[in-house]
N, C-alpha and C positions, 0 to 999 in steps of 0.2 A: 763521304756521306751518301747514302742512299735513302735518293726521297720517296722512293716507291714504299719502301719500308714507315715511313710515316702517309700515307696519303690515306684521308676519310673510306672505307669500304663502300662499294655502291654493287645494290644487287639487281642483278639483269637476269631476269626470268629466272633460270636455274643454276647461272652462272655468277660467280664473284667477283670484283677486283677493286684493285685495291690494296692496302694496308698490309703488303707483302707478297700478298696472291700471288699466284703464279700469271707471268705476263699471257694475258688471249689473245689468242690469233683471230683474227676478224677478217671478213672480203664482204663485199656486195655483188647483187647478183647484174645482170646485163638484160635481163630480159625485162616482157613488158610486164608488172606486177598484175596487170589486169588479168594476164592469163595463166592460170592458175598453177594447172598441169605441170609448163613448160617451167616457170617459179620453181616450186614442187621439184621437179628433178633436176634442178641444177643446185638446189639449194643440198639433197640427198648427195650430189657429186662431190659439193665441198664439204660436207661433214663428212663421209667418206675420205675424203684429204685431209682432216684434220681442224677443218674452220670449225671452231669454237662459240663464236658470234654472228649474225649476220644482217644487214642492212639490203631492205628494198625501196628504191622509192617510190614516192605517193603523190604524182602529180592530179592524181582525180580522187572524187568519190569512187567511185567503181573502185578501183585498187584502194583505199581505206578497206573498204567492203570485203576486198580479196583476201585482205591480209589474215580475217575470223576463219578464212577454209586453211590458208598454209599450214596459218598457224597449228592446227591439228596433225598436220599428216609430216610436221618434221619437229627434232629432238632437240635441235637448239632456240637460244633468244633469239626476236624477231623487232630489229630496228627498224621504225620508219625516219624513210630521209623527204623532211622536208622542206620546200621554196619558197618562199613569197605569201604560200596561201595558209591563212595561222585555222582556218577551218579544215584542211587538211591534217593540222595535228590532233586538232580535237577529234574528228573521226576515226585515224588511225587509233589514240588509243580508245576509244570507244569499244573497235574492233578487234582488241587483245595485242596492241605495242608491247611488246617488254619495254622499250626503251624510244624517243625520238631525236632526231637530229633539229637543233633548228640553228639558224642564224637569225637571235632578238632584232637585230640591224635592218633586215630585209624581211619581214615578216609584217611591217609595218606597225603603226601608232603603239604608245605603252599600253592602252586600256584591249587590245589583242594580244599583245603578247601577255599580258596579265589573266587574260582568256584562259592562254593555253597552261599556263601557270595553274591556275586552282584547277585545271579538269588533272593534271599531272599530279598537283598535291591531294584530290580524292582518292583517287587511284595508286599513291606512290608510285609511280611511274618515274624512272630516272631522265633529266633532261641532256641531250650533250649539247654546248654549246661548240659551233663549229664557227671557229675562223678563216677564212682563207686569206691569202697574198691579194689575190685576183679579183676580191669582191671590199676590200679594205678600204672604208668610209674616205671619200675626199678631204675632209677636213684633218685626214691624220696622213692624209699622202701630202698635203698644202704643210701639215706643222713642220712635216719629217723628210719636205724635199722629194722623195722616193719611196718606195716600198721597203721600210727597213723594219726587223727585227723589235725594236721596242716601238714600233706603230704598233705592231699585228698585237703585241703584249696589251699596250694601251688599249686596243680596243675590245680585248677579249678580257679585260679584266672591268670594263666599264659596265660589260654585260652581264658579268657574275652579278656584280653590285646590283645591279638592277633586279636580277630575278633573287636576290638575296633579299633585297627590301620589301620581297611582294612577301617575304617569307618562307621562302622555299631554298633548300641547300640539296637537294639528291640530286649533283651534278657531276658531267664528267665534261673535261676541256680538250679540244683539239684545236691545236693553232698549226696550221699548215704552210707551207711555201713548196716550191716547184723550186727554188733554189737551197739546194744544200748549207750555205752557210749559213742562210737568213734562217732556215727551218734551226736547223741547231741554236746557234745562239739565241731563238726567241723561245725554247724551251729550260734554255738553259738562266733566260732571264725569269720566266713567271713561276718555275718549280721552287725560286723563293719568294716568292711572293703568295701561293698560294699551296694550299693541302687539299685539293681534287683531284683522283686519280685524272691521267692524262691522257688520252689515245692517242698517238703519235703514226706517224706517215709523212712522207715527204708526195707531196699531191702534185697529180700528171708525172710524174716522174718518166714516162714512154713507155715504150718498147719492149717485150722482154730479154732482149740485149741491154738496152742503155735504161732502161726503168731499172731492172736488176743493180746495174753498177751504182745507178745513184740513192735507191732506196740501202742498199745492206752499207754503204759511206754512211748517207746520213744518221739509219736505225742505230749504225755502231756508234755515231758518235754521242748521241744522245742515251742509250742503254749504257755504254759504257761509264756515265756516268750517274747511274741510278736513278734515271729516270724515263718514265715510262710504264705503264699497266696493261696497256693492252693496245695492239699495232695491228697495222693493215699497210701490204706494199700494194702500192696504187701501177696496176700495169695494165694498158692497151693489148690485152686478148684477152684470152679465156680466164675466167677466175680462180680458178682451180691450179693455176700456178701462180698467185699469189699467196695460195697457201703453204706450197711447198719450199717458195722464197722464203715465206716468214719462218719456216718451221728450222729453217738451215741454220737464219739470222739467228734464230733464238739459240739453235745448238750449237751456233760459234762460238756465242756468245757467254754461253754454260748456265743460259736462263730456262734450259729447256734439255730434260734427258728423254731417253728413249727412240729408238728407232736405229736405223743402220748411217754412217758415215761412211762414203768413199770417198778413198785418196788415189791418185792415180797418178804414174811420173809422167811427164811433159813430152815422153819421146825424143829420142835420138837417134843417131846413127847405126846402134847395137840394138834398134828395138828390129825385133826378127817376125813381129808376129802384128797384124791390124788391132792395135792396143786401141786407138781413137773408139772404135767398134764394138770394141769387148768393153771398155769400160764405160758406154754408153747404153750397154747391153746390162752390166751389174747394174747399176745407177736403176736402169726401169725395172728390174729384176727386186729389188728389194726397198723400191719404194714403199710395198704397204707393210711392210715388215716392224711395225711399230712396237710390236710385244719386246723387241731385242734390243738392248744398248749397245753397241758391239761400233768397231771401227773394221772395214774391210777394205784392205789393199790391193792394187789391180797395176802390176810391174809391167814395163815391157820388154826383159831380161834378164836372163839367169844369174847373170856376171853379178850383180849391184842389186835385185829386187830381194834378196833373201835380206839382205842390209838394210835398205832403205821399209820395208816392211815391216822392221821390227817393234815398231809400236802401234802398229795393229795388234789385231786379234785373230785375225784372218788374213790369209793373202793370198793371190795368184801372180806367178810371172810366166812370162811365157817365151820360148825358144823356138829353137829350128823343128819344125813339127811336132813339141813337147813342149809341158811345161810342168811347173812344180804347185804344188799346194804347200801353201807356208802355215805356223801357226807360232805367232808369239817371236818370229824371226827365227825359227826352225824350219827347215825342212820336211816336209813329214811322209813326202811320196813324189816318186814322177808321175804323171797321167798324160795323155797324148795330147796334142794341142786340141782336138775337137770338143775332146769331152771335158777341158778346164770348165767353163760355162755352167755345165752339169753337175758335176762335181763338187763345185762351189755352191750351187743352189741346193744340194741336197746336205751338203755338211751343216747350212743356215739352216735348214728347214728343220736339222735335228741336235740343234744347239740347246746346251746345258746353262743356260744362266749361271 
């Protein structure tokens, strides 16, 4: 079954998801929302990369306030994430939110967060309700012994109810964990229990070494099971590679077409030419290349890459000062080893869909 394909549609500024949509890519930004500019052009970087959605937070008035100038000068929704202060969400949307983040939990008393509720139901403004592992009410670490899997469920479904009672449903749920099995299995508990699209991420994940490894585990495990609308991989650097994380996940995963795939073999003994280099070199080469569907192959020998290339679309292997342009696991010319690189980028650049 796929729940994605049943979950309520929920509309964010100009974007959808939901009830089939295609799964969005989301990131948030690192910088301080107060400042505008610096906001502005890093927000412009990840639309440029493909971010679909995007979340700044709002720990002042002043950034509430900032949010009315971003929001102009860029082409995507504009999530405020916000902490503890429930007059922070009323400001943000005030100041043109598409969407906010809250946690009912820590935003304090009902008659606040019921606040933020009717200024959201004026406005139709979407709420996400955000759980984390890490901020998970004592009284459901005390029932549950630990941090596990149907607390984080429990307590993000206590929340629903709550902001369900005030009379309001334009929600989306994210239940998060920093551990891969708890994150999976607790979406795999509440995708029956409820029909809200879900935004899914496995939170802090690291590094972009070990953040990588444990975000595209967890995303897979969880998309692979039809659930899911819209993701963000949570990684310690620059933002703008968590987009391009998300955009692989989603293309592994066949939730997501368009753009180039490189494959490239692992190197051995018969590799005769700095394969690590070249295929590091395609990789940046045809990252913005999103108009193309294509899979491009990147060998590092003659003997085995016209073979192993064959379900690409494109290939290169490379030899003792030469190498070959493949198409389709043909052959289609030798070119000198310098000008592979070239060669390859102009064949993309003049590719026939």
């Amino acid at each position: 079954m796929s729940y994605r394909e049943e979950t309520k549609v929920i509309r964010i500024g100009n974007q959808v998801i939901g009830g089939g949509n295609p799964v969005r890519i989301q990131s948030m930004t690192n910088t301080k929302t107060e400042d505008i500019e610096s906001t502005v052009a890093q927000i412009k970087r990840l639309e440029t990369a493909g971010c679909e959605i995007v979340r700044c937070t709002v720990p002042t008035l002043e950034a509430a306030k900032a949010l009315g100038e971003i929001k102009k000068q860029i082409g995507i929704p504009l999530v405020a994430d916000i902490h503890f202060d429930y007059k922070m969400a009323i400001a943000a949307m005030e100041n043109g939110a598409d969407k906010i983040r809250i946690n009912p939990g820590n935003i304090g008393s009902e008659e606040r967060v019921k606040a933020v509720v009717e200024t959201a139901k004026e406005r139709q403004i979407p709420i996400r309700i955000g759980v984390n592992s890490g901020s998970l009410e004592k009284r459901f670490l005390e029932k549950y012994g630990k941090v596990t899997a149907e607390g984080i469920v429990e307590s993000a479904l206590e929340k629903i109810h709550l902001i369900e009672d005030m009379g309001y449903d334009n929600l989306v749920i994210s239940i998060k964990s920093s551990d891969v099995l708890i994150c999976a299995r607790a979406h795999e508990l509440i995708a029956k229990q409820m029909n809200y699209p879900l935004h899914v991420g496995i939170t802090e994940s690291g590094t972009l070494y070990s953040g990588n490894i444990k975000s595209a585990l967890g995303l897979g495990i969880i998309l692979y099971q039809g659930i899911g609308d819209t993701i963000r991989v949570s990684l310690t650097g620059d933002p703008v590679e968590e987009i391009k994380s998300a955009k692989q996940i989603l293309r592994a995963m066949g939730l997501r077409k368009g753009g180039v795939e490189v494959i490239s073999c692992p190197t051995c003994g018969r590799t005769k030419i700095d394969l690590i280099h070249l295929a590091n070199q395609v990789e940046t080469m045809v990252a913005g290349m999103d108009h193309l569907d294509l899979k491009v192959a990147v060998m590092g020998c003659v003997v085995n890459g016209p073979g192993e290339a064959k379900e690409a679309d494109i290939g290169i292997a490379g030899g003792i000062g030469e190498g070959l342009l493949i198409k389709k696991g043909e052959v289609v010319r030798k070119v000198p080893e310098e000008e592979l690189l070239e060669i390859l980028r102009q064949e993309l650049m003049n590719w026939k869909q």
